[in-house]
PLY file of the C-alpha trace (Angstrom):
ply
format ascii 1.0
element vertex 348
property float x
property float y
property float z
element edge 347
property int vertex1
property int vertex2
end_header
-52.84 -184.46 38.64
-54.63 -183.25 35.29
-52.08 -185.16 32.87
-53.22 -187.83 30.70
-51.57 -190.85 31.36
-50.20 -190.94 27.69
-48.67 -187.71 28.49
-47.66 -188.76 31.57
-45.31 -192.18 30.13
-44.92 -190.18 26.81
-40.72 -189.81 25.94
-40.76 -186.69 24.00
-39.06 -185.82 20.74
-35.59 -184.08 20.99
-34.55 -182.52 18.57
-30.97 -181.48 17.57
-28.73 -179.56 19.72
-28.73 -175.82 18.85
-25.10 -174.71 20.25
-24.92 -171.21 21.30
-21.14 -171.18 21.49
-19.10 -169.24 18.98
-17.56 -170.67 15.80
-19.31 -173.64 15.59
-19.28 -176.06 12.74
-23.17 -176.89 12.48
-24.14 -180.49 11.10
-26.33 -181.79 13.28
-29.95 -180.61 12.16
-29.42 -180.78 8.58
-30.40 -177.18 8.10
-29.31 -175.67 4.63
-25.62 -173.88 4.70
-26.75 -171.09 2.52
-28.96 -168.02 3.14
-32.70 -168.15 1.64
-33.89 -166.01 -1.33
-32.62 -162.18 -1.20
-35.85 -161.28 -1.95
-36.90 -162.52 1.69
-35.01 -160.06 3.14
-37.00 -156.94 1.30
-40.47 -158.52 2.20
-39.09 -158.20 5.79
-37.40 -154.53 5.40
-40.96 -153.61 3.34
-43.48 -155.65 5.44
-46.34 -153.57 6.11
-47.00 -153.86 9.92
-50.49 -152.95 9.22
-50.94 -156.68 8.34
-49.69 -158.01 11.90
-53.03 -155.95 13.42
-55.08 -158.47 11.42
-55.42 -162.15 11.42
-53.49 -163.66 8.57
-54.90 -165.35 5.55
-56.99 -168.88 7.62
-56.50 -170.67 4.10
-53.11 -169.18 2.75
-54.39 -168.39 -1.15
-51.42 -166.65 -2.50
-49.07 -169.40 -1.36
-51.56 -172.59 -1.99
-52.06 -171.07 -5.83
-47.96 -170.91 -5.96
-47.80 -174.11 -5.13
-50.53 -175.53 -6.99
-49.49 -173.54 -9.95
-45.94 -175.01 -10.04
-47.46 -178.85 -9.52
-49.86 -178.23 -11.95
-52.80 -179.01 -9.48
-55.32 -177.16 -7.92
-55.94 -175.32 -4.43
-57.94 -177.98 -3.32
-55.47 -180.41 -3.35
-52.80 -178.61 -1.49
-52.45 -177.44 2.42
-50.33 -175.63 4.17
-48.93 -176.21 7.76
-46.96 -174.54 10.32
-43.58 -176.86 9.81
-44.07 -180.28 8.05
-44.29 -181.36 11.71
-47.87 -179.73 12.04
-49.26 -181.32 9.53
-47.80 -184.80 10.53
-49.44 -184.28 13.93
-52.76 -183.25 12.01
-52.58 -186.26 9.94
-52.95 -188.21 13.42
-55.66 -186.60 14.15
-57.94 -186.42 10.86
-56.75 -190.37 9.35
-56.18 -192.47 12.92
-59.00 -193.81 14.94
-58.41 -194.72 18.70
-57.90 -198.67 17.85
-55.74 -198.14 15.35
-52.37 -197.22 14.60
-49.39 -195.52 13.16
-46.52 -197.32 10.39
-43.38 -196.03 9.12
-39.72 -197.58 8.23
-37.49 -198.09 10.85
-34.87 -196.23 11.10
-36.94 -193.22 9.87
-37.97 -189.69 11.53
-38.40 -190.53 15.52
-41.12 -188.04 15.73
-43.31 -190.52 14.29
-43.20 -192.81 17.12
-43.54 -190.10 19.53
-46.76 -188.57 17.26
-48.47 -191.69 17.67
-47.55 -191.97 21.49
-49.19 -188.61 21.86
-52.60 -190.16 19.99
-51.83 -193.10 22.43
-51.95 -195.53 19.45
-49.63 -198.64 18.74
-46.51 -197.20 16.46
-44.80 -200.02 14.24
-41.39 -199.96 12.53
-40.56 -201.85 9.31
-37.52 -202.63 7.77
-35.57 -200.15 5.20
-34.85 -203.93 3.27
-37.72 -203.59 0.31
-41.29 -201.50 0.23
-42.79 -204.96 -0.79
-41.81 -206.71 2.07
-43.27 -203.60 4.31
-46.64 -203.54 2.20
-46.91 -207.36 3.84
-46.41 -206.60 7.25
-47.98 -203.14 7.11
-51.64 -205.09 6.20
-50.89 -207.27 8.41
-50.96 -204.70 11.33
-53.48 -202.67 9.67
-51.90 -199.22 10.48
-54.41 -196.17 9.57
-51.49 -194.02 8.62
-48.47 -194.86 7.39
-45.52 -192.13 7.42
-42.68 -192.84 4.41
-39.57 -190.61 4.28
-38.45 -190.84 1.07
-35.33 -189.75 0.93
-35.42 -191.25 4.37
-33.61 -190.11 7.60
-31.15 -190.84 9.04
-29.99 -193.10 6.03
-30.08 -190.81 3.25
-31.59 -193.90 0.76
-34.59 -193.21 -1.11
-37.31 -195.85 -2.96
-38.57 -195.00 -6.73
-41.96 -193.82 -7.57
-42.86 -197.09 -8.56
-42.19 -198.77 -5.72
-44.16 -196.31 -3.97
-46.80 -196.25 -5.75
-47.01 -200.27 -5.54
-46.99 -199.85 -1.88
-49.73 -196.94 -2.20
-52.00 -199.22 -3.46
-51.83 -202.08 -1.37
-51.97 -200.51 1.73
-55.70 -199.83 3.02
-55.00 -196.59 4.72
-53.29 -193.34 4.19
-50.32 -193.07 3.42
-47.96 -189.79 3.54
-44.71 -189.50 1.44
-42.07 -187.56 3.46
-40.29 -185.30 0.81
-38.71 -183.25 3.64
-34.98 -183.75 1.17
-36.93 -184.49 -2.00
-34.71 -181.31 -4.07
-31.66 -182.77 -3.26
-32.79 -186.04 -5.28
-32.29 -187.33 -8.60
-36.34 -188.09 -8.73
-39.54 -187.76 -6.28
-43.18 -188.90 -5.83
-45.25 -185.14 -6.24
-46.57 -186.14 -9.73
-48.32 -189.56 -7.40
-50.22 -187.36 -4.92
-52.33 -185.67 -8.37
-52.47 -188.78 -10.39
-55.68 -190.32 -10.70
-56.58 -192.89 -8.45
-54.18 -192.69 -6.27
-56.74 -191.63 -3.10
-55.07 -192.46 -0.18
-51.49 -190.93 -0.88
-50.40 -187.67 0.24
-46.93 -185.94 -0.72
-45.57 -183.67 1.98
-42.68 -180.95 1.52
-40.74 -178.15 3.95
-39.49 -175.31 3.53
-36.92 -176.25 5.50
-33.99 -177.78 3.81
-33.91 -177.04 0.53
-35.59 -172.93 0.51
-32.90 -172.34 3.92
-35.92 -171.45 6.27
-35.68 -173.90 8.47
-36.41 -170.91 11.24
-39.85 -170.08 9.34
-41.58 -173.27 10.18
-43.56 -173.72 6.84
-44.49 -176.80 5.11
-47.01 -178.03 2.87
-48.55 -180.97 1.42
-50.14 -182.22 -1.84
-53.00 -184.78 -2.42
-56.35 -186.20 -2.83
-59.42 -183.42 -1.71
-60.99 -185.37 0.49
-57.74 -185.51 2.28
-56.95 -182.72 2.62
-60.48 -181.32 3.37
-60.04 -183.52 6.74
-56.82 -181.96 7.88
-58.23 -178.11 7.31
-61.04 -179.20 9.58
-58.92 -180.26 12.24
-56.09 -177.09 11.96
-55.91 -174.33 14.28
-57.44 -171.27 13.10
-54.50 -169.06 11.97
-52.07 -171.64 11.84
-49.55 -169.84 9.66
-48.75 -166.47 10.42
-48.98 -163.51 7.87
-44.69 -162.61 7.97
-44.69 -166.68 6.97
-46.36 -166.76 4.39
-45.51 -163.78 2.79
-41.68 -165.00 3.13
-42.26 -168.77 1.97
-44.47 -166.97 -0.72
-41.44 -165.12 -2.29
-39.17 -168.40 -1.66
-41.10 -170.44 -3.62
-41.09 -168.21 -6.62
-37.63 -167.36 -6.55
-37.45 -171.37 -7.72
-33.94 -171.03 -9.54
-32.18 -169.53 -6.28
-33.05 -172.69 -4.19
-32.15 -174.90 -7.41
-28.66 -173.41 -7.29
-27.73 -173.83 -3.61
-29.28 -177.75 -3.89
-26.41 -178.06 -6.62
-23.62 -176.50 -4.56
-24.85 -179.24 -1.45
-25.29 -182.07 -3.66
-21.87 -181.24 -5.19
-20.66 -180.91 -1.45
-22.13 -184.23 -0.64
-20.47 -186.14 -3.31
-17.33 -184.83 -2.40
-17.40 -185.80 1.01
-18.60 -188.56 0.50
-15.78 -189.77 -1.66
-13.20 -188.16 1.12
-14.59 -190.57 4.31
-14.57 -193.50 1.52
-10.85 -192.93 0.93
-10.47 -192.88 4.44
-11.89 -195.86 5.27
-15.81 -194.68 6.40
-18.96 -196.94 4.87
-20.81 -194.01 3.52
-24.76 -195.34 2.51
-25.71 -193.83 -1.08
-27.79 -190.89 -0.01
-29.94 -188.67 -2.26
-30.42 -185.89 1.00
-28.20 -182.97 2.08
-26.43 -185.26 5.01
-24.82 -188.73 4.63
-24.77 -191.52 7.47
-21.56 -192.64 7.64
-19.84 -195.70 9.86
-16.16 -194.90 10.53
-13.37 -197.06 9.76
-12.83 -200.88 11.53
-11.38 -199.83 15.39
-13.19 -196.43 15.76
-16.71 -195.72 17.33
-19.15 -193.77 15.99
-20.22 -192.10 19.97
-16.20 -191.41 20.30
-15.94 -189.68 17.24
-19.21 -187.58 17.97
-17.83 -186.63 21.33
-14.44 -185.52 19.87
-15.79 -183.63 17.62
-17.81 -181.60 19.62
-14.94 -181.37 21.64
-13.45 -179.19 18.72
-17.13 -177.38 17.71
-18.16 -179.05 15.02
-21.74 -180.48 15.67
-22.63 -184.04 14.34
-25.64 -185.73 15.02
-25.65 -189.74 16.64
-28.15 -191.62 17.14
-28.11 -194.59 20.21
-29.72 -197.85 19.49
-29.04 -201.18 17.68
-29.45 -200.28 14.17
-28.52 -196.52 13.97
-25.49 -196.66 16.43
-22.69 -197.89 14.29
-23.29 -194.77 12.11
-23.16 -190.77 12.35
-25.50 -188.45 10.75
-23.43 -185.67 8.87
-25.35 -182.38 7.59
-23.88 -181.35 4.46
-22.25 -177.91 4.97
-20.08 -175.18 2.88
-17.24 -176.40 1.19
-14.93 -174.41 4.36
-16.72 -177.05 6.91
-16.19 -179.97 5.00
-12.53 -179.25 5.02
-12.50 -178.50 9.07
-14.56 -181.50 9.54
-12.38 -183.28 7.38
-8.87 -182.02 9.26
-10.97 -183.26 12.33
-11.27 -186.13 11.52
-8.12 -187.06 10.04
-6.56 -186.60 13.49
-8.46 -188.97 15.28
-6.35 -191.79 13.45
0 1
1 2
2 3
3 4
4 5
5 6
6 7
7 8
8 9
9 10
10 11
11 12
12 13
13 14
14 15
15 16
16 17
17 18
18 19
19 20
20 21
21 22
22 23
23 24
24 25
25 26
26 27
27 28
28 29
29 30
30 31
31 32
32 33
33 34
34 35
35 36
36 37
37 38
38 39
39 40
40 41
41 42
42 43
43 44
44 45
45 46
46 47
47 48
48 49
49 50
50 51
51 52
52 53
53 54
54 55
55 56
56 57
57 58
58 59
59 60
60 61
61 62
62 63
63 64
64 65
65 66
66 67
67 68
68 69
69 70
70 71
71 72
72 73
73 74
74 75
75 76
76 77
77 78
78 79
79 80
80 81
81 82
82 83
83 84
84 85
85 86
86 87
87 88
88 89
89 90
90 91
91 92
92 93
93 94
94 95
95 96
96 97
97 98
98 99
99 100
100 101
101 102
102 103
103 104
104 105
105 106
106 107
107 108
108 109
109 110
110 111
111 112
112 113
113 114
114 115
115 116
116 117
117 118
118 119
119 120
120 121
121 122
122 123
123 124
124 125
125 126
126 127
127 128
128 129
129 130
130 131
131 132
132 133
133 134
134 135
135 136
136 137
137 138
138 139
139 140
140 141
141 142
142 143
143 144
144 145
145 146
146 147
147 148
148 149
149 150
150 151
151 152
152 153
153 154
154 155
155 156
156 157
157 158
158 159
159 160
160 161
161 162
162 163
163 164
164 165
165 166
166 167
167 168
168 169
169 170
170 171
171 172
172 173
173 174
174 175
175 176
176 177
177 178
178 179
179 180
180 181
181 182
182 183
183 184
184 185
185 186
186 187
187 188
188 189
189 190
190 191
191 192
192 193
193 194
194 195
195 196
196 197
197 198
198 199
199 200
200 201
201 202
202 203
203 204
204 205
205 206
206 207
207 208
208 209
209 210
210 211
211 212
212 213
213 214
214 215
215 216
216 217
217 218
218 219
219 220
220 221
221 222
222 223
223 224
224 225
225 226
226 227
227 228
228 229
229 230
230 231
231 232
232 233
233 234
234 235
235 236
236 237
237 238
238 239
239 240
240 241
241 242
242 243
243 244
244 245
245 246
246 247
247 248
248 249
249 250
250 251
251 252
252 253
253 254
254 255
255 256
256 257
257 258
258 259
259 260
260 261
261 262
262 263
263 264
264 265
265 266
266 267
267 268
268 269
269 270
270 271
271 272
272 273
273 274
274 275
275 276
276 277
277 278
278 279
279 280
280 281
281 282
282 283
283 284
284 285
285 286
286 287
287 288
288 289
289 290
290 291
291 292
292 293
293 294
294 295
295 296
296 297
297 298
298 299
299 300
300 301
301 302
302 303
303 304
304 305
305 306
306 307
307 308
308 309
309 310
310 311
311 312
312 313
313 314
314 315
315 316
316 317
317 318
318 319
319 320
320 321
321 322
322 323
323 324
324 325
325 326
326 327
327 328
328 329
329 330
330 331
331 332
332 333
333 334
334 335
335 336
336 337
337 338
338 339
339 340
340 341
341 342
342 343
343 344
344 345
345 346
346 347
């Protein structure tokens, strides 16, 4: 019929549910609680529709100088992509042959798996237990590419630089740090992906989670030039649109805005946190802005997701042997924490 028989046996990514009911308590796609930057808002009230004629900026200057400017790089060292998820899907393009294949940690982002069914190349999962252990098995099934979320999803836990950095160098392909929650941690690995010597490690960030523009779709990434000379030869075109970059542009400068809504959700998270402890819940330390949580001995994770969607508040589960015990809880304002909260106290 036309469709490639990868295609054809390929389970797609889903993503989280995006209610359209009324008065819904949102925690299921760990979007940010909090607006973005007021000073989006007047680039869209004084956007200059002049520049939506024209094809936007191929190689996004203003916003790859911000960037490299604040990392104390260069503009060859950083790209820009339409979502984090576009440049993932690039990467499996520009560093994985046909033979070979894709690593990450399991549990981790699912898209991975379904990024490397797309290729049609072997996907392998490795164990959250130490990065040491997955440097072994990760030469020992010689993946290309090897995708790290660090802090990871769902779990929340995060590795050191170090450790990172250990792995880095062991491993005989490229590998691409996740930093998708990285401002909502105590450290992170940017200063690795424009150390010297470090030529197979890429550091990737959103604007997503921590900037509130989850609905933009802009991400970017930070490494080695050779790198990231491959993925702008495999890119689309115009792969960012002008209105994007003009808004993620403004975002990024307005730096101390996004710094002081990461406080209010790390604040957030440590309270709730504490709150399901005292009630019983096995909360895993998370450095993110969601927790994964296991409830109390005699309740089940899939009840208590379908009860509380029941009452509108959105959490996220996840089905399988090692994720199913647990729910995945988005960090919200401090007035859904306390509904959430109520909820859950009457399920006792």
């Amino acid at each position: 019929m036309g469709i490639t028989k990868s295609v054809q046996k390929l389970v797609a990514y889903t993503p989280g549910e995006q209610p359209k009911c009324r008065g819904v308590v949102k925690l299921n796609t760990n979007e940010n609680p909090y607006p973005p930057s007021p000073k989006c808002l007047e680039v869209l009230r004084n956007f200059d529709l002049e520049y939506l004629r024209k094809y936007p900026d191929p190689v996004f200057i203003k916003l790859r100088e911000a960037i490299a400017k604040r990392f104390k790089t260069t503009i060859e060292k950083v790209f820009v992509g339409n979502g984090s998820d576009e440049i993932l899907a690039l990467a499996a393009k520009a560093f994985v042959e046909n033979d070979e294949s894709i690593g990450s940690l399991d549990p981790s982002y699912s898209l991975y798996k379904t990024l490397a069914d797309i290729r049609d190349v072997p996907w392998g999962g490795f164990d959250l237990a130490s990065l040491s252990r997955t440097s072994r098995a990760a030469r020992t099934s010689s993946p290309s590419l090897f995708l790290l979320t660090n802090p990871n999803a769902p779990t929340g836990m995060m590795k050191g630089p170090s450790e990172i950095e250990d792995f880095a160098a062991k491993f005989k392909g490229v590998v691409i740090v996740d930093e998708a929650y990285a401002d909502f941690a105590s450290e992170n690995c940017m200063h690795l992906a424009t150390k010297e010597g470090n030529e197979n490690l890429i550091v990737m960030r959103t604007f997503s989670k921590s900037f509130s523009l989850a609905g933009l779709r802009v991400g970017y990434c930070v490494g080695p030039e050779k790198l990231i000379e491959a993925m702008y030869k495999v890119k689309d075109s115009y792969n960012v649109d002008a209105l994007a970059q003009a808004i993620a542009l403004v975002a990024f400068k307005d730096y101390s805005y996004m710094r002081s809504n990461v406080k209010k959700v790390v604040a957030e998270r440590e309270k709730l946190t504490a709150a399901l402890v005292s009630r019983g819940w096995d909360v895993l330390p998370s450095e993110t802005n969601f927790i994964f949580a296991k409830p109390p001995e005699g309740q089940n994770a899939a009840d208590i997701f379908a009860a509380l969607k029941e009452k509108k508040i959105f959490v996220r589960y996840f089905p399988g042997p090692k994720t199913g015990e647990r729910l995945r809880i988005t960090i919200g304002t401090p007035e859904q924490m306390a509904k959430l909260i109520k909820a859950l106290s009457s399920f006792h």
